[in-house]
C-alpha positions as CSV (number, residue, x, y, z in Angstrom):
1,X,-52.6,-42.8,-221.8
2,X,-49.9,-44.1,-219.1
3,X,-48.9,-47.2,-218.8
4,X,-50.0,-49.1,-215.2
5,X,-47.7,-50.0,-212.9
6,X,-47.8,-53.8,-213.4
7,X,-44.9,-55.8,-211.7
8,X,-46.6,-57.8,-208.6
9,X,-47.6,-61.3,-209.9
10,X,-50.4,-62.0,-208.0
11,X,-54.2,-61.9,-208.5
12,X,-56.1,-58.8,-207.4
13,X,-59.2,-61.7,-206.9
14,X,-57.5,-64.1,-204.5
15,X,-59.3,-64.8,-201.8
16,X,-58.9,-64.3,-198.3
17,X,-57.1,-67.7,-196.4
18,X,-56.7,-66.1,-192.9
19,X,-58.2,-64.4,-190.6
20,X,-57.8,-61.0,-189.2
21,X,-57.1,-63.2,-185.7
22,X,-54.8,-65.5,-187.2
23,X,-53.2,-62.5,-189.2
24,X,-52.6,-60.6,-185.8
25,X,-51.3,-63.7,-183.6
26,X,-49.0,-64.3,-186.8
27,X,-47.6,-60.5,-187.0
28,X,-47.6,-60.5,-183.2
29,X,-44.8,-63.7,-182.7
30,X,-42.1,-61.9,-184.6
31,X,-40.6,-62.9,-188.1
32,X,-44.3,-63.5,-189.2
33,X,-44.3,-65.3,-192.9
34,X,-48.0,-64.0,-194.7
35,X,-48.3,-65.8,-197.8
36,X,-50.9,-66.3,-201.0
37,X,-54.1,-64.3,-198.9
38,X,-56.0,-61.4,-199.6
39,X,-56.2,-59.0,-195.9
40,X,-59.0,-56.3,-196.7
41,X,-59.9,-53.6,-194.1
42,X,-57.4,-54.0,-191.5
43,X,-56.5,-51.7,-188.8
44,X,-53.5,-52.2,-187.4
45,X,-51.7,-49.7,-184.7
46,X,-48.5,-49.9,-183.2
47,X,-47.8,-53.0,-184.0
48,X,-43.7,-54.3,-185.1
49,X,-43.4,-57.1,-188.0
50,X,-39.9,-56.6,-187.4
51,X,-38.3,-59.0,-190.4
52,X,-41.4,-60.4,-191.5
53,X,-41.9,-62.1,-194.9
54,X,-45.3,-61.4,-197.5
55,X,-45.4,-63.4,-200.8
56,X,-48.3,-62.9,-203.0
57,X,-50.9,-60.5,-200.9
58,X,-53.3,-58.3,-201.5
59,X,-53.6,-55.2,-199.0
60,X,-56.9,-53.5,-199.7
61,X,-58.4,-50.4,-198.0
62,X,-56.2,-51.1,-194.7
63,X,-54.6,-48.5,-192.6
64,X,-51.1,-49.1,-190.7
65,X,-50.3,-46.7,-188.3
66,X,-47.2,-47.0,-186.3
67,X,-46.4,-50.1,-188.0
68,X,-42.6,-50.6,-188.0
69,X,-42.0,-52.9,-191.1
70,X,-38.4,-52.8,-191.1
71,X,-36.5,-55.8,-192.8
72,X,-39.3,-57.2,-193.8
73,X,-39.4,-59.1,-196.9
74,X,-42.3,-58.2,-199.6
75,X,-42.3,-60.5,-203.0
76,X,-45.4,-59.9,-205.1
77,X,-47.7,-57.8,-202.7
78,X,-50.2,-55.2,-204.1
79,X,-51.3,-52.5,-201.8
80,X,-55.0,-50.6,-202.6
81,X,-56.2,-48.3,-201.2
82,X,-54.2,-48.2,-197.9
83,X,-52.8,-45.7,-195.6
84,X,-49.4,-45.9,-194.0
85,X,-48.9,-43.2,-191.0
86,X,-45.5,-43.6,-188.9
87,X,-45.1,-47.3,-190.4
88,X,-41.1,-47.2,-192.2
89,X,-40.5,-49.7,-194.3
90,X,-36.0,-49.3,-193.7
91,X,-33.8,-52.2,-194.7
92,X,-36.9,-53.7,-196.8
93,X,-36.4,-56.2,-199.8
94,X,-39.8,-55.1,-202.2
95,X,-39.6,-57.3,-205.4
96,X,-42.4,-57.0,-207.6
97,X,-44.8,-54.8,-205.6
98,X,-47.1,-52.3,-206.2
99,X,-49.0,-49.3,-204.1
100,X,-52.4,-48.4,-205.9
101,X,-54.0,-45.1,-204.6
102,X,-52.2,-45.4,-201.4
103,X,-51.5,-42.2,-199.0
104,X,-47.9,-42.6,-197.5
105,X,-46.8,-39.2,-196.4
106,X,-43.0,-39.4,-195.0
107,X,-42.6,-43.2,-195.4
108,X,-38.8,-44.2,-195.3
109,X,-37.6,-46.5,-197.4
110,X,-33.6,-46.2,-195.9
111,X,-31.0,-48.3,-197.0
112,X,-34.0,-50.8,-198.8
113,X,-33.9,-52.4,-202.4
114,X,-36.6,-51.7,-204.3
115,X,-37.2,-53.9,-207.4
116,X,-39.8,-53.8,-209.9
117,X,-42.1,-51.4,-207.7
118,X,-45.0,-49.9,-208.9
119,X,-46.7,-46.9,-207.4
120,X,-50.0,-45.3,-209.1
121,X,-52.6,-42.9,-207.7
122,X,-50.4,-42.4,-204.6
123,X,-49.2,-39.4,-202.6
124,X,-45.4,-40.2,-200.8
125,X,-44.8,-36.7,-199.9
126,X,-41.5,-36.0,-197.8
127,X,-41.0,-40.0,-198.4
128,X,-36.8,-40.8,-198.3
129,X,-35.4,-43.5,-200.2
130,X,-31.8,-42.6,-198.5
131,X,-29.1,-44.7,-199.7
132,X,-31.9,-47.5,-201.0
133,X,-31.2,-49.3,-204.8
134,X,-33.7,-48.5,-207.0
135,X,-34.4,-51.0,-210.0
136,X,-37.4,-50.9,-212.3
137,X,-39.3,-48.7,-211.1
138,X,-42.3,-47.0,-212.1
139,X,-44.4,-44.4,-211.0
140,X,-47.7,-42.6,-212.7
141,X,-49.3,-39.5,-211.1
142,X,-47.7,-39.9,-208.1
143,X,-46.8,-37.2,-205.2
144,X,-43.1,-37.1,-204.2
145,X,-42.8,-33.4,-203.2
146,X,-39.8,-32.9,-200.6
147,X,-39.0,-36.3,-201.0
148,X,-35.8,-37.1,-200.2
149,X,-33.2,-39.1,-202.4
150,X,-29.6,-39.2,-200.6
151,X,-27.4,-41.4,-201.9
152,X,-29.7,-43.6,-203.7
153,X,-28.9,-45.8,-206.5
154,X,-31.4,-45.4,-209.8
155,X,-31.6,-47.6,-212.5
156,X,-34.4,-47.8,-215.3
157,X,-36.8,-45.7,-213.6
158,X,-40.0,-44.6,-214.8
159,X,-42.1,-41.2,-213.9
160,X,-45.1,-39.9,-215.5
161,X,-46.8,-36.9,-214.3
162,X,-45.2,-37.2,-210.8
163,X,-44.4,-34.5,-208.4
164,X,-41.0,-34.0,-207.8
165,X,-41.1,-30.4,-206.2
166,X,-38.7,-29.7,-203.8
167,X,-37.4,-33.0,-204.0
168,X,-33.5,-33.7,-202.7
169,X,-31.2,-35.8,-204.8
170,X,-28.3,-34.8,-203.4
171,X,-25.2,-37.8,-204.5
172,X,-28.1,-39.8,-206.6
173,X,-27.5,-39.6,-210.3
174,X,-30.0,-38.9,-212.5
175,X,-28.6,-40.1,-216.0
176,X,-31.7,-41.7,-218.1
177,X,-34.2,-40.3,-215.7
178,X,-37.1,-38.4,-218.2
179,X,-38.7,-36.1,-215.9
180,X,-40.3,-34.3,-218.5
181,X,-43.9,-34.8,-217.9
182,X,-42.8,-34.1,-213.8
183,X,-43.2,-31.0,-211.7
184,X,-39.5,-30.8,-211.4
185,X,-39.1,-27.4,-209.5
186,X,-37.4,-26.5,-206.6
187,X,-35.2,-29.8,-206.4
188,X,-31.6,-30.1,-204.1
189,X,-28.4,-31.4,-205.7
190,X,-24.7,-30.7,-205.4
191,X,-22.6,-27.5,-205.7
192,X,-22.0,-29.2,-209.4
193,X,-24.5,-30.2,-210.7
194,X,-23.0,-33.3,-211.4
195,X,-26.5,-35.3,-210.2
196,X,-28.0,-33.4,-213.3
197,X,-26.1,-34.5,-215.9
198,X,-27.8,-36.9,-218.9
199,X,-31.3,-36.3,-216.9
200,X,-34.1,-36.0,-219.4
201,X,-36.0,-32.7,-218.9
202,X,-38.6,-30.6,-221.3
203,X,-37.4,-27.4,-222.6
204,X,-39.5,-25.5,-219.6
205,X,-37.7,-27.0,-216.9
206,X,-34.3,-26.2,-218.7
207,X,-35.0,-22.9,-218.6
208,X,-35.7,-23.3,-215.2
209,X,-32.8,-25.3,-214.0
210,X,-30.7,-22.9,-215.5
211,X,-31.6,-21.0,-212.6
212,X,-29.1,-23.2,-210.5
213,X,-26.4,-22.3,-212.9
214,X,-26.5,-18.8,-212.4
215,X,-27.6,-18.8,-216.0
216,X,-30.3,-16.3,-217.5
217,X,-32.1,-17.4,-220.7
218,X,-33.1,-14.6,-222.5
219,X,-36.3,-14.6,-224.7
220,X,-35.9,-13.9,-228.6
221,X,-37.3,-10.1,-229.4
């Protein structure tokens, strides 16, 4: 059985301490600071919490769409059940978060520091994490097909039966990375190689990835 995602320390049960009114004349002033409330069912569309700061929240079942969430600060938030359309999260601090069965196609995560981030359940298809820091990071039967990894800067990351097809990692190292239980086909790197090198793989994909070598692996008569 995987492991969860655990890293946001926060209750799932806190209660709710504002709102939805208060919560939209907060995000609506600019810098907004959310803090120690649960926000269930929201709707919100269009709106910018430009540099906004979240410390312990719980998002459940709400839907952002057009949200711009860039450099904005989130320090033990838990998003459930939520669905981000158009809503980039670029230049973001997330310490200690986690997205439980959350649908974020093509969220961008540019030039952001991610530490300890969970993601479970989810599908972050075409998602980019373009020159963003990675740090503890765990992911468990998660979409990230055509995702896009540019210049990004891993460190003790975690994925477990993830979907990595097509992904792009071009300039990201992948030393220490065990993709073995991934979908892992079809991925971008350099003209060496060198992102490759010290990545953990299963002896399928190896046989696959010597495809990018130029290599052909024969099967034993």
């Amino acid at each position: 059985m995987a492991r969860r995602t655990g890293f946001a320390k926060v209750s799932e049960r806190i209660g709710r301490h504002i709102s939805e009114d208060e919560l939209l004349q907060e995000l609506a002033g600019g810098e907004a600071r959310v803090a120690m409330t649960a926000i269930e069912g929201i709707d919100l569309a269009g709106m910018s919490v430009d540099a906004g700061t979240f410390e312990e929240v719980v998002f459940r079942s709400c839907t952002f769409d057009d949200v711009d969430f860039s450099r904005c600060g989130f320090t033990d938030v838990i998003f459930i059940d939520c669905r981000f359309v158009q809503s980039p999260m670029d230049r973001c601090w997330l310490n200690r978060c986690e997205f439980r069965s959350c649908s974020a196609l093509g969220m961008q995560f540019r030039k952001s520091r991610l530490t300890g981030v969970g993601i479970e359940d989810s599908q972050f298809r075409y998602a980019d994490f373009s020159d963003s820091t990675v740090e503890r990071f765990r992911a468990v039967r998660t979409g990230f097909a055509e995702s896009i990894w540019h210049g990004a800067r891993p460190r003790r990351i975690e994925l477990d039966t993830c979907d990595l097809t097509k992904a792009e990692f071009f300039r990201t190292p992948l030393a220490g990375i065990d993709v073995s239980t991934c979908e892992f086909s079809g991925i971008t790197v350099s003209s060496d190689f060198h992102e490759l090198r010290g990545c953990i793989v299963s002896p399928q994909q190896a046989v696959e990835l010597s495809g990018l070598l130029g290599v052909t692996v024969r099967e034993q008569l």
